[in-house]
C-alpha positions as CSV (number, residue, x, y, z in Angstrom):
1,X,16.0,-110.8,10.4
2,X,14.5,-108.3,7.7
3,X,10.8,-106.9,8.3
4,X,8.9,-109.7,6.8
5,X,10.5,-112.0,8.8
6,X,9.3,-110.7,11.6
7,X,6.1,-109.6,10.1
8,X,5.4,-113.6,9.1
9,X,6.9,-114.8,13.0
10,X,4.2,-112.0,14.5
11,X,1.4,-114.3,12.6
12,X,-0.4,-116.9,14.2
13,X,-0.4,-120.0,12.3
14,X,-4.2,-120.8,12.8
15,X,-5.4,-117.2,12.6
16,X,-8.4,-116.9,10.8
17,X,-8.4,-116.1,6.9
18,X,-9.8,-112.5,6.3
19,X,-10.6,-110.7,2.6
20,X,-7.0,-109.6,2.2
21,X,-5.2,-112.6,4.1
22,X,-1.5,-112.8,2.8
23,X,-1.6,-110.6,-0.5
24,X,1.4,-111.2,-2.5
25,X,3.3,-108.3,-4.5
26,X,3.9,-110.0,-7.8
27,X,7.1,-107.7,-7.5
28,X,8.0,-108.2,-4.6
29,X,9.6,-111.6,-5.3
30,X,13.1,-111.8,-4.3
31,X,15.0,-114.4,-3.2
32,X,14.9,-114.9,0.6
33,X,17.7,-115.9,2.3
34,X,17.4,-119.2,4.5
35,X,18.4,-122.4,1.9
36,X,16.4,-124.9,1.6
37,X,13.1,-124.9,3.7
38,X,11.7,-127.9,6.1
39,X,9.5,-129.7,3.1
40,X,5.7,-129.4,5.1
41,X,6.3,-126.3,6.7
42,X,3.1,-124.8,5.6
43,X,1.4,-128.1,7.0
44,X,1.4,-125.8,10.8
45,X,-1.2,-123.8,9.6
46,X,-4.5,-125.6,10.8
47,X,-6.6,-124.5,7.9
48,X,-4.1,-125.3,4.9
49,X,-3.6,-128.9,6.8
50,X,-7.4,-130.1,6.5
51,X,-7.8,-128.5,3.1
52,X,-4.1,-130.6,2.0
53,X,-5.6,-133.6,3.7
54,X,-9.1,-133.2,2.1
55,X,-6.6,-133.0,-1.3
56,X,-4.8,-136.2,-0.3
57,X,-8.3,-138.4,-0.1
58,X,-9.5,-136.8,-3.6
59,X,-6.2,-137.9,-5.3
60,X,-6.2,-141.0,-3.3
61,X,-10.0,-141.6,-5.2
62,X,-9.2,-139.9,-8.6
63,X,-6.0,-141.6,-9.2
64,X,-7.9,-144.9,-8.3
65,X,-10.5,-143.8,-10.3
66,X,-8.0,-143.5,-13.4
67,X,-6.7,-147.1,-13.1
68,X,-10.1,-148.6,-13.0
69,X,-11.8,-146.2,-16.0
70,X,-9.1,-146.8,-18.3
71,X,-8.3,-150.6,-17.7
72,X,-12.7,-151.2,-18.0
73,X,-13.2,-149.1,-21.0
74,X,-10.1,-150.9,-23.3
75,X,-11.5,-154.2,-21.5
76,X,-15.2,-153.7,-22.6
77,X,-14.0,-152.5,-25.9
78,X,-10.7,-153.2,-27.2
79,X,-10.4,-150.3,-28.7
80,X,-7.4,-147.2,-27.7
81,X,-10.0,-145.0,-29.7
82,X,-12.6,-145.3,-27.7
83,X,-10.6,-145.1,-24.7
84,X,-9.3,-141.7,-25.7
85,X,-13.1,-140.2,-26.7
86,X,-13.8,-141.1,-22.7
87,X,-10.7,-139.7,-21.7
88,X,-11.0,-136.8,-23.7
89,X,-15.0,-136.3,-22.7
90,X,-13.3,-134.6,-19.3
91,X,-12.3,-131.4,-21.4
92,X,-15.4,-130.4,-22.7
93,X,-17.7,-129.4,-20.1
94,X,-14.5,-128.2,-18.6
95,X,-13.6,-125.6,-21.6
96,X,-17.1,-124.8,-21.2
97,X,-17.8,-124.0,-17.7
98,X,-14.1,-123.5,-16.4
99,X,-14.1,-119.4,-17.2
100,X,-17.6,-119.6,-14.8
101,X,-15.7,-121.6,-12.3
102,X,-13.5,-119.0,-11.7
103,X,-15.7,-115.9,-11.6
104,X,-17.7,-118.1,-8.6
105,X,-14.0,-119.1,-7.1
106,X,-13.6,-114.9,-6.9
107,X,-17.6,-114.1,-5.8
108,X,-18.7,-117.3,-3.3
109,X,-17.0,-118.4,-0.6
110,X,-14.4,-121.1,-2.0
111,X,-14.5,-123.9,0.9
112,X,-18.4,-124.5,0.2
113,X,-17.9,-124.3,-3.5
114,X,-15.2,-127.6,-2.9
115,X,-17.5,-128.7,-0.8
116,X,-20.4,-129.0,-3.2
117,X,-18.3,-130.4,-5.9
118,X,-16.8,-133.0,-3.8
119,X,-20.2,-134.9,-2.4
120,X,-21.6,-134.6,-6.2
121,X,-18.0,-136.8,-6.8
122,X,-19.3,-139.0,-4.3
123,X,-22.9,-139.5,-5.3
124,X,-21.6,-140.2,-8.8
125,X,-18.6,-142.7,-7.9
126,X,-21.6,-145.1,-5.9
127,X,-23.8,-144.5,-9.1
128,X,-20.6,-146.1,-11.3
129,X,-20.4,-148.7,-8.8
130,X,-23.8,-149.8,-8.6
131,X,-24.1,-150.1,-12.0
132,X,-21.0,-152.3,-12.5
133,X,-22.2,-154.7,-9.6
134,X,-25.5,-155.2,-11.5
135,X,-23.9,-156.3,-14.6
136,X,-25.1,-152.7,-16.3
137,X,-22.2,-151.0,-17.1
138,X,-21.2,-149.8,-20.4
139,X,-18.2,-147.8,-21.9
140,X,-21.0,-145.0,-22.6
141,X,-21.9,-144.6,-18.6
142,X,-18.3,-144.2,-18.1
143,X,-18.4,-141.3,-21.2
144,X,-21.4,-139.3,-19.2
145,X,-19.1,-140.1,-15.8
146,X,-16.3,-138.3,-17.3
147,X,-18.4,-135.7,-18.5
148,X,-19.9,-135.2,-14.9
149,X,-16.7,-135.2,-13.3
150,X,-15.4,-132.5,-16.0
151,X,-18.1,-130.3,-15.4
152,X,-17.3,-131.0,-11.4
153,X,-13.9,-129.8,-11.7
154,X,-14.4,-127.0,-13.8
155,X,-16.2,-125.0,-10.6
156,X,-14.0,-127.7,-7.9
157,X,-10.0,-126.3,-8.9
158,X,-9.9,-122.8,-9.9
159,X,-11.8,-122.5,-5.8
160,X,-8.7,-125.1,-5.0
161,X,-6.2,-123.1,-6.4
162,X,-7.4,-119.9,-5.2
163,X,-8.1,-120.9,-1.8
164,X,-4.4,-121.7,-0.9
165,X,-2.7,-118.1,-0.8
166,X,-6.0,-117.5,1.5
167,X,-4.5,-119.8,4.0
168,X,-1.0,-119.7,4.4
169,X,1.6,-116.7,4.0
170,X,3.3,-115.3,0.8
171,X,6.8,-117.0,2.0
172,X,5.1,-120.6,2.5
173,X,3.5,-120.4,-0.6
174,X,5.7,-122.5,-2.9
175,X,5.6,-124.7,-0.2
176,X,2.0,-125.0,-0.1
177,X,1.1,-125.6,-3.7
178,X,4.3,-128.0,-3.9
179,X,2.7,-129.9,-1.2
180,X,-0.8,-130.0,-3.3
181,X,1.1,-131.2,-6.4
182,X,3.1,-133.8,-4.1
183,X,-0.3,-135.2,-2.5
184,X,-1.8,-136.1,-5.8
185,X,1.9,-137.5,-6.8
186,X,2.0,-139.5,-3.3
187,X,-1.5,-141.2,-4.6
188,X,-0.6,-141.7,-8.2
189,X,2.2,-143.8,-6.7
190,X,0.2,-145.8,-4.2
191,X,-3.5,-145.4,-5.5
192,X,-2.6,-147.2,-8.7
193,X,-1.2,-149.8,-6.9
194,X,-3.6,-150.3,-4.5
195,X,-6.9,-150.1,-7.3
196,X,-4.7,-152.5,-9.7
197,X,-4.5,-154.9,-6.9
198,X,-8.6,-154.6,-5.8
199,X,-9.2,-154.6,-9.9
200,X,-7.2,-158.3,-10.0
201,X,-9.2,-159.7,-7.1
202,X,-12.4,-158.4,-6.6
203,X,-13.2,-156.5,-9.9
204,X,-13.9,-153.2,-10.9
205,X,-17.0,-152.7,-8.4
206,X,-14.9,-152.8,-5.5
207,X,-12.7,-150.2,-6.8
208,X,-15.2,-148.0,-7.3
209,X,-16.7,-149.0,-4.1
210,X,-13.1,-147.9,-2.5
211,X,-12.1,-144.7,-4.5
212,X,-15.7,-143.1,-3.2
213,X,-15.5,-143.9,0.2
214,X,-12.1,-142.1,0.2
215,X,-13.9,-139.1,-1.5
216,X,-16.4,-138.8,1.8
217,X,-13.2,-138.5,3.9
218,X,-12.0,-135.5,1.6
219,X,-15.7,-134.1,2.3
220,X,-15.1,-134.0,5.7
221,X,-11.7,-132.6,6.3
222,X,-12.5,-129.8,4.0
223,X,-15.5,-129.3,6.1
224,X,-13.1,-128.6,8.9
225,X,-12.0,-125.7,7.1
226,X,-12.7,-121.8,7.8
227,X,-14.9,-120.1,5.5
228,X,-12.9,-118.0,3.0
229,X,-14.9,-115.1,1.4
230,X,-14.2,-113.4,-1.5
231,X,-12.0,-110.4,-1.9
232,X,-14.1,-108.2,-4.1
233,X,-12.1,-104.5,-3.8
234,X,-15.7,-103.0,-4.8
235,X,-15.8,-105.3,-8.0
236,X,-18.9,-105.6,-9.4
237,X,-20.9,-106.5,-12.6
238,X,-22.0,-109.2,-14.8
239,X,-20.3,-112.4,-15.1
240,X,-19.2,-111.6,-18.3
241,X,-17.8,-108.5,-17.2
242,X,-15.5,-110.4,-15.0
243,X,-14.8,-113.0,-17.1
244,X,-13.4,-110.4,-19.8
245,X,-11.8,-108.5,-17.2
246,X,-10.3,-111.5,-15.8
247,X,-9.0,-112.7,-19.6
248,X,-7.9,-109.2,-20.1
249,X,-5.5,-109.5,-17.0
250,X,-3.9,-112.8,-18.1
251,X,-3.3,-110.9,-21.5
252,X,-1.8,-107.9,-20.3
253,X,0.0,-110.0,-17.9
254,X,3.4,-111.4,-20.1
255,X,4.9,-113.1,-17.7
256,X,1.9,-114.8,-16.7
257,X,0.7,-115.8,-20.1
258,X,4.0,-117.4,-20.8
259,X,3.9,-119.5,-17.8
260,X,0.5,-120.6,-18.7
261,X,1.6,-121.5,-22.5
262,X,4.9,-123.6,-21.4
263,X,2.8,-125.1,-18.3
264,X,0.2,-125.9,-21.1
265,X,2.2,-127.3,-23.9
266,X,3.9,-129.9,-21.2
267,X,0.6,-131.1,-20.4
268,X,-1.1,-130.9,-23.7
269,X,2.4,-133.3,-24.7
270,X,2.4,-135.6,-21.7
271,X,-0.9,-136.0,-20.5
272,X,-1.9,-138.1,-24.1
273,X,0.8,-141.2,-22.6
274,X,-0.8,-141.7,-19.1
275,X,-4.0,-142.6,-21.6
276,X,-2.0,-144.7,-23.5
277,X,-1.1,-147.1,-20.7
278,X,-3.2,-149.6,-20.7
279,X,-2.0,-149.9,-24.8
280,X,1.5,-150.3,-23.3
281,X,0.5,-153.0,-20.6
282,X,-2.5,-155.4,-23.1
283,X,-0.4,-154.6,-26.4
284,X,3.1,-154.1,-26.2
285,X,4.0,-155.8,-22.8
286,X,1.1,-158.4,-22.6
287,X,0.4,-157.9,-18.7
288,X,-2.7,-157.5,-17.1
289,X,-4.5,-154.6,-14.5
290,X,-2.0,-155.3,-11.8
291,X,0.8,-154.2,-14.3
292,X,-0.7,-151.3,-15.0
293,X,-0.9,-149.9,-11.7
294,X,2.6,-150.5,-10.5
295,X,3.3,-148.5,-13.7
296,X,1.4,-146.0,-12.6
297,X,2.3,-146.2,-8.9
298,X,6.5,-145.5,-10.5
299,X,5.2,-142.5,-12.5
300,X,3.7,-141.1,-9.1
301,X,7.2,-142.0,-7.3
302,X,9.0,-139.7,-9.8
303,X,6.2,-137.0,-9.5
304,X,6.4,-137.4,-6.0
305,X,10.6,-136.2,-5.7
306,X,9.8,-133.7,-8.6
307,X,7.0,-132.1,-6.1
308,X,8.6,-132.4,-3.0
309,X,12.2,-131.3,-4.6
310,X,10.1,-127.7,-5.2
311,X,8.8,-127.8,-1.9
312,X,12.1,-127.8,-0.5
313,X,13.9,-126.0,-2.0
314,X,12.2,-122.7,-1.9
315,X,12.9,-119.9,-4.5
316,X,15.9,-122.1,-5.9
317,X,16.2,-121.4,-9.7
318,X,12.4,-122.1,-10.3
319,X,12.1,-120.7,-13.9
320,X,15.2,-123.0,-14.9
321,X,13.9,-126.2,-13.1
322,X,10.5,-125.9,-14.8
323,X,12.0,-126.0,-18.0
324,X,14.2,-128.4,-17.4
325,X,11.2,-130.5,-16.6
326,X,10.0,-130.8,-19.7
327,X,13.3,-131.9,-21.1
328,X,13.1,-134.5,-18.4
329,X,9.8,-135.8,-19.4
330,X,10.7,-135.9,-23.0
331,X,13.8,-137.8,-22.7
332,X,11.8,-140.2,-20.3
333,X,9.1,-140.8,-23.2
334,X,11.4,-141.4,-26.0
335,X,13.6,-144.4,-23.8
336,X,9.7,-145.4,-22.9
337,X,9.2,-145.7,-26.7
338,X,12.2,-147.4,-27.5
339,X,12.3,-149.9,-24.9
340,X,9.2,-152.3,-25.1
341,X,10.2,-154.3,-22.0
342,X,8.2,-153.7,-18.6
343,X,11.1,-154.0,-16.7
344,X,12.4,-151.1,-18.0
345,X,9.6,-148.8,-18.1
346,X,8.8,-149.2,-14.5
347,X,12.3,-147.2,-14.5
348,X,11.7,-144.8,-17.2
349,X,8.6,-143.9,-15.1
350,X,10.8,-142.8,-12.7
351,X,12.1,-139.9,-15.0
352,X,8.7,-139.4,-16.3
353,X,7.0,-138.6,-13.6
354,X,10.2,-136.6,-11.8
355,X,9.6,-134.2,-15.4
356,X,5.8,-133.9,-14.8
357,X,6.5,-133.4,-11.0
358,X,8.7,-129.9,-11.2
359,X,6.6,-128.6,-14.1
360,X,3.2,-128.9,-12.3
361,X,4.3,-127.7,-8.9
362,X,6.3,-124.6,-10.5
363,X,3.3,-124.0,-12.8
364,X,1.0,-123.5,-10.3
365,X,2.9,-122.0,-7.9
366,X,4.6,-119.2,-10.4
367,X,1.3,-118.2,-11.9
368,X,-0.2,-117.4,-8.1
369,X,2.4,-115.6,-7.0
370,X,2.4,-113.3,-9.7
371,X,-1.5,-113.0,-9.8
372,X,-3.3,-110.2,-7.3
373,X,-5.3,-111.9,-4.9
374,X,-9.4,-110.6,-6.5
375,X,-8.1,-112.7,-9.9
376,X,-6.8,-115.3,-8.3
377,X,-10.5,-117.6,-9.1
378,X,-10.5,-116.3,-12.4
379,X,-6.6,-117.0,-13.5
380,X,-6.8,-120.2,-12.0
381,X,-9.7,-120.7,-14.3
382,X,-7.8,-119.9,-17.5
383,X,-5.2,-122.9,-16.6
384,X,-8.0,-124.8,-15.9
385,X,-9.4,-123.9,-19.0
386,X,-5.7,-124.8,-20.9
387,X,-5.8,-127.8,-18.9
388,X,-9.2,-128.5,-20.2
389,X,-7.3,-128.8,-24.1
390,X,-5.0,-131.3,-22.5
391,X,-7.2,-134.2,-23.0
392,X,-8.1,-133.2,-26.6
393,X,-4.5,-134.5,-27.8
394,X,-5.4,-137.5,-26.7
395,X,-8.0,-138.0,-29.4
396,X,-5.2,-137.8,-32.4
397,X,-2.8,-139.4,-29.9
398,X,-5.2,-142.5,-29.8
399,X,-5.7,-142.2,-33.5
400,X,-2.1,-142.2,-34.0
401,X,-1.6,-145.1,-31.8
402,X,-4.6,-147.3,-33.8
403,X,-2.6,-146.1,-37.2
404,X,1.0,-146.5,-36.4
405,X,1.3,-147.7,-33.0
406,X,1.8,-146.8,-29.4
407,X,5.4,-146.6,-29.7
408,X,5.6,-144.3,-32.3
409,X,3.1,-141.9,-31.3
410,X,5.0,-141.4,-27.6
411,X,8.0,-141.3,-29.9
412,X,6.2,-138.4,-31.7
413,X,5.2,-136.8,-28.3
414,X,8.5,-136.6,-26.7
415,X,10.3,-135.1,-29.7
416,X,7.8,-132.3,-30.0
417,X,7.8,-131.7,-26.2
418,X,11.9,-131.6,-26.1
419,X,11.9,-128.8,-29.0
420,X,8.9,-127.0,-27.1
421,X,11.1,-127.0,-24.3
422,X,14.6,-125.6,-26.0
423,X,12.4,-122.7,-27.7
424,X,11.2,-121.7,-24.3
425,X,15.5,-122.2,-23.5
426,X,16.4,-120.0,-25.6
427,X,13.9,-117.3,-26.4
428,X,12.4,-116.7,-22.7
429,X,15.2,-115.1,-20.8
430,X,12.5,-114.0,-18.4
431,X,11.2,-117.3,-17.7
432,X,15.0,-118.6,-17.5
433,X,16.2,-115.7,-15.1
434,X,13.0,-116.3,-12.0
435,X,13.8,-117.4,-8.9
């Protein structure tokens, strides 16, 4: 048993973070020996398990809240246009306010900044709600929603992200994001389902009704939390200061930079098809709400082995598996183009979502390991700020999908997001060799 073995063994699972809880050397990242890990090992530390559980409620709501958003806006509407403008309206105020997100994540104590963000989630989720059960909804509420929610989310994730090396230690940390990534995949395959069902039967109020309830659970277990302060090494100055210096870092960072770019351009490729959905379900397969979200619910399943295949298997090949993830994804949207049969795509979801599954978890999880623990806010930040673009190619991709069809467009998608893919296969020999 080496040193760090011992080191981790010596650690008690529940201690208390402090300012420089679990630093990890971005080069000191070796293989460990061991195989594959037990898949919720990091669930014994007390802290990570109410902040994962707090996680699983939120995705449990946000997923539902997906379903029920993008079925009542093409309902009210008809239009994939418009659907994309309200999908899309969650990247501005998130380009806009995710670089101050961070430089909070870094300065404030990150459990109350979730916690903040999280009971604003619920006061506007009831708001949505009562405004559907009086008969006063309009797609425009649900634009300033999505707006809200962006701004929300902006501050919420980059204290999310940050907050995770703060509570478990540098070997369980693969594990740990994997985990995060696999709760949100666990709810996109049984929230969909679930607010597809309560759409069918009791309308889109109840839904909303649902998803925010499950958002006041979230509240609470991340309540049950430890405070985790920030790490400030003497750091000091404006917020602009930090914000440049935490830019600056990611710059002078290659390795980090790239796995931002092919973490983005996955997303920025896949993301515009979840949108497109309820195109797929009205237009091309003729189904209704419930259709939609067992569609969904099969893309989470195939997440939801992506995630939890990371989460096992350690420091297996990472750089290789998230690159192969892409391929997976593209391959799954071109059979999801060229098959217009439900049947079928509730399989092709399968491979979808198993593609989107390995490239989130290994996106996330690469980036923190290589980032020192005072930038962690701020770098988290900058994906959320690349994440931010993601629904921005959803505005062409609905255009496209007006113009020449849904079909086509995810046609168009997958071929750009397989090429994408084989440059980053051939040129990055860095990315290709991590473990």
């Amino acid at each position: 048993m080496d040193e760090h073995t011992r080191s981790a063994d010596r650690t008690p699972a529940d201690a208390p973070p402090s300012a420089e809880a679990h630093p990890i050397d971005p080069d000191d990242l070796t293989p460990r020996s061991g195989g594959w890990r037990a898949p919720f090992a990091s669930l014994a530390n007390k802290d990570f398990r109410y902040i994962w559980l707090g996680m699983l409620f939120l995705a449990a709501g946000v997923e539902m809240e997906i379903v029920a958003i993008g079925y009542l806006v093409y309902d009210l509407t008809g239009s994939a246009f418009r659907l994309g403008i309200v999908e899309a309206s969650f990247a501005f105020p998130t380009l806009l306010f995710s670089l101050f997100g961070g430089v909070l994540a870094d300065r404030m104590d990150k459990r109350l900044i979730i916690q903040i963000a999280q009971t604003l989630e619920v006061f506007v989720g009831f708001t949505v709600a009562f405004l559907i059960l009086t008969d006063a909804i309009t797609w425009t509420h649900l634009l300033i929603m999505a707006l809200i929610e962006g701004s929300l989310f902006a501050f919420m994730m980059p204290a999310r992200q940050a907050i995770v090396p703060r509570l478990v230690s540098s070997d369980q940390l693969t594990n740990a994001i994997s985990l995060n990534t696999a709760a949100f995949s666990a709810m996109t395959l049984l929230s969909p389902v679930l607010a597809g069902g309560i759409y069918g039967l009791a309308g889109p109020g109840a839904v909303f009704l649902t998803l925010s309830s499950l958002k006041v659970v979230s509240v609470i277990f991340t309540t049950l939390v430890r405070p985790v302060p920030p790490n400030r090494d003497g750091e000091g100055g404006s917020v602009m200061t930090e914000i440049k210096q935490g830019l600056g870092y990611v710059w002078n960072n290659r390795l980090v930079l790239l796995l931002m770019v092919l973490g983005f351009i996955s997303f920025f490729l896949s993301w515009p098809f979840h949108t497109l959905i309820p195109v797929f379900i009205k237009d091309i397969y003729g189904l209704e709400a419930e259709a939609m979200g067992l569609m969904l619910g099969f893309l989470g399943a195939g997440a939801l082995v992506g995630s939890m295949f990371v989460a096992t298997a350690g420091r297996w090949h990472r750089g290789l598996v998230m690159i192969g993830g892409g391929f997976v994804t593209a391959i799954g949207l071109f059979l999801v183009a060229g098959i217009p049969i439900y049947y079928a795509a509730l399989a092709i979801m399968l491979l979808v979502g198993l593609g989107e599954g390995l490239t989130w978890a290994l996106s996330s999880t690469l980036t923190m390991e290589r980032t020192t623990d005072r930038f962690r806010g701020r770098v988290s930040s900058i994906s959320m700020l690349t994440m931010g673009l993601m629904p921005l190619g959803v505005l062409p991709a609905g255009y496209l999908a007006e113009v020449l069809g849904g079909q086509i467009t995810v046609a168009i998608l997958g071929a750009t997001l397989f090429v994408c893919s084989l440059l980053f296969l051939v040129t990055q020999k860095q990315i290709r060799q991590m473990q």
